[in-house]
C-alpha positions as CSV (number, residue, x, y, z in Angstrom):
1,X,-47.9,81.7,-141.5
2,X,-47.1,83.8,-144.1
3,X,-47.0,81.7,-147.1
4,X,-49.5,79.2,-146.1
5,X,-52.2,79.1,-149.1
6,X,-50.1,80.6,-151.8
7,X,-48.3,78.8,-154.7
8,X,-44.8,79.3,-152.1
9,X,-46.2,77.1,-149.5
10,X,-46.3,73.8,-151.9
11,X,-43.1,75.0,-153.2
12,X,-39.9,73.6,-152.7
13,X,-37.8,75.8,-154.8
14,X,-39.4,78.4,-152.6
15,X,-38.3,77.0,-149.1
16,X,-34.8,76.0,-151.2
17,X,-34.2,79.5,-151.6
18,X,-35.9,81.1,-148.4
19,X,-33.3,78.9,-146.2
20,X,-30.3,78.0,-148.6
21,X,-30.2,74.1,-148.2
22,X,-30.7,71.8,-151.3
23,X,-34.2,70.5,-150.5
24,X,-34.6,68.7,-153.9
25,X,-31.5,66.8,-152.8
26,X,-33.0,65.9,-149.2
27,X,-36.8,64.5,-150.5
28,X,-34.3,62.1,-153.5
29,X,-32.5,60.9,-150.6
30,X,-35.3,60.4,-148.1
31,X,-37.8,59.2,-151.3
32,X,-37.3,55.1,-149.7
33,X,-39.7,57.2,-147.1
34,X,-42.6,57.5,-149.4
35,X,-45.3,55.3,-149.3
36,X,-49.0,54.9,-150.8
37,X,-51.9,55.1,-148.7
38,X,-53.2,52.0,-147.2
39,X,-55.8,50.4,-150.1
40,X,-54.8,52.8,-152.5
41,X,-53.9,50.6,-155.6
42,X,-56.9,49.1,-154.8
43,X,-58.6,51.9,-155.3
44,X,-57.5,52.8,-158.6
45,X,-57.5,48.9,-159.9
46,X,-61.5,49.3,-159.0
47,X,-61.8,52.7,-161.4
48,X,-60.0,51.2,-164.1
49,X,-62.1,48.0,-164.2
50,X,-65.0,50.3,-163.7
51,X,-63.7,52.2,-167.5
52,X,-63.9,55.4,-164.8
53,X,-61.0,58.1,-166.1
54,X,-58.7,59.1,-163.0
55,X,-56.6,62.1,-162.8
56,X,-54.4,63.3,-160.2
57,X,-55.5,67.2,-159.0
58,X,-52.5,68.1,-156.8
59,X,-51.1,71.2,-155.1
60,X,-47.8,69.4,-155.4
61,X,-45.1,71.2,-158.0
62,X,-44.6,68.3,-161.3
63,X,-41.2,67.4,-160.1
64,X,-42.5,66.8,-156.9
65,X,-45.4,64.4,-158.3
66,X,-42.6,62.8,-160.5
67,X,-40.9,62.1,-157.8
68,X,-43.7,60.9,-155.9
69,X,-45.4,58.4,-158.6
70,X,-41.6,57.1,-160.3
71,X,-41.5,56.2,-156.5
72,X,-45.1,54.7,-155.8
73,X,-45.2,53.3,-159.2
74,X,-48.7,54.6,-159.9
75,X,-48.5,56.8,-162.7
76,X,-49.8,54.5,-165.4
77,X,-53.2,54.7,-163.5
78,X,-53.9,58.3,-164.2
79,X,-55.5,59.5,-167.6
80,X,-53.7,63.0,-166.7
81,X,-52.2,64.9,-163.9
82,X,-52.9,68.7,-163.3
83,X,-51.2,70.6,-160.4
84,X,-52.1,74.2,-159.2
85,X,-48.6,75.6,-161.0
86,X,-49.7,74.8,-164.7
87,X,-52.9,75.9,-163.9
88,X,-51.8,79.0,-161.9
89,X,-54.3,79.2,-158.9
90,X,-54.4,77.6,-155.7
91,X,-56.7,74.6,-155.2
92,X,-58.5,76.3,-152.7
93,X,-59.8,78.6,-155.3
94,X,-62.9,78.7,-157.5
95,X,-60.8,79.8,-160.6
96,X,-58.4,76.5,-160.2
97,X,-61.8,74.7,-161.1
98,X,-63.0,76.8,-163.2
99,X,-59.9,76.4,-165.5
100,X,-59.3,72.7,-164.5
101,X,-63.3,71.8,-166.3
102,X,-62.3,73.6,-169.3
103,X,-59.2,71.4,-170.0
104,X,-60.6,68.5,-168.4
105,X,-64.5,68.5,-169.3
106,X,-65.6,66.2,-166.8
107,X,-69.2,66.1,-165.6
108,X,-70.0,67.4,-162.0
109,X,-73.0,65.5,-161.8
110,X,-70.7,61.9,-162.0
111,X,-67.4,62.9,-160.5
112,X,-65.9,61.7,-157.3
113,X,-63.2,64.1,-155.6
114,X,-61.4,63.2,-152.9
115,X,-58.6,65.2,-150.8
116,X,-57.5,65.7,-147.2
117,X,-58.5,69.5,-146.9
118,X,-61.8,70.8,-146.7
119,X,-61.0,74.6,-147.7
120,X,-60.0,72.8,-151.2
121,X,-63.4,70.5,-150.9
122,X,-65.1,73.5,-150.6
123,X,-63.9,75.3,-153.7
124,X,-64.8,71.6,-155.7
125,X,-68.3,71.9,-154.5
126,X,-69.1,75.7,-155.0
127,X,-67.8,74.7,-158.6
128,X,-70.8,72.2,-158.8
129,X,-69.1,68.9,-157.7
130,X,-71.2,66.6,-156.8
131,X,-69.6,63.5,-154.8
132,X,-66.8,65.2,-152.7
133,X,-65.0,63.0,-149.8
134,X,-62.7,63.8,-147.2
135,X,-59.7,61.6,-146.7
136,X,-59.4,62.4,-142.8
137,X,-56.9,59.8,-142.6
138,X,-54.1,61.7,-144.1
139,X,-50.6,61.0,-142.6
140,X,-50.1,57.8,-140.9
141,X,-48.5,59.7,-138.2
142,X,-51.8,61.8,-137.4
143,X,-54.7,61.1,-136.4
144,X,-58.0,61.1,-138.5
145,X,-59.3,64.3,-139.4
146,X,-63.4,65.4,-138.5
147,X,-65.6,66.7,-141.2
148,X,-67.9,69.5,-141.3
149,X,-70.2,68.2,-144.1
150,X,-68.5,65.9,-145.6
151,X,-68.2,62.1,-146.2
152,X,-65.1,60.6,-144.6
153,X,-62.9,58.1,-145.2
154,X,-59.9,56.9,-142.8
155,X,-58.6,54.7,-146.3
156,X,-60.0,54.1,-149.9
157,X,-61.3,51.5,-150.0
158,X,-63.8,52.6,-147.8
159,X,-65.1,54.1,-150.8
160,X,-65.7,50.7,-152.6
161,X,-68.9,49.5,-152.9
């Protein structure tokens, strides 16, 4: 597709405009719909105890994430949340994390990334990431994804010792 990779494809203004229906109005109504990943609270309780700082990297726009955490309830896990708008370059791209270490400072030599597409692992690891997972197990409705060269995990807590 057309759009698929740019900032319109996460972008639900975009589609609202490209088709003329109110999709901000449709994800509020259908938000009962959203639900965390199997083990994921879990996940974040073990970081915390662990004094690890967790941030949410999304391609998501910040009212969607809003919408998404107010939901899920998870927000107060996350030191800080940085999407590919504010930062103005796709996740799939070397600048995003590029500009993303500058604000964020983390050390690539002790951070853990995880996300369900490779093309975006791939940008984290030519930026010097060093522990990059795959969640292959990325819609409930899907099955697992393969990896070509990197750890998988179906759930999170398959990444606790």
């Amino acid at each position: 597709m057309k759009h698929e990779g740019t900032f319109n494809w996460s972008s639900v203004d975009f589609w609202e405009k490209k088709f003329g229906i109110q999709l901000w109005d449709i994800r509020y109504r259908i938000r009962h719909l959203i639900k965390l990943h199997p083990h994921t609270v879990r996940f974040l309780k073990f970081l915390r105890k662990n004094n690890k700082k967790i941030y949410l990297v999304t391609a998501s726009e910040p009212r969607d994430v809003d919408l998404k955490l107010s939901h899920s309830k998870i927000m107060p896990y996350f030191d800080g949340i940085y999407n590919q708008f504010d930062i103005k370059k796709a996740k799939h791209e070397k600048l995003f994390w590029k500009r993303l270490k500058k604000t964020v400072r983390y050390d690539n030599e002790k951070t853990l990334f995880v996300d369900d597409r490779e093309d975006v692992l791939n940008a984290a690891k030519a930026s010097g990431i060093k522990f990059l997972v795959l969640k292959a197990k990325y819609n409930s409705k899907r099955p697992a994804r393969k990896s070509n060269g990197f750890l998988r995990a179906h759930h999170l807590d398959e990444i606790i010792p």
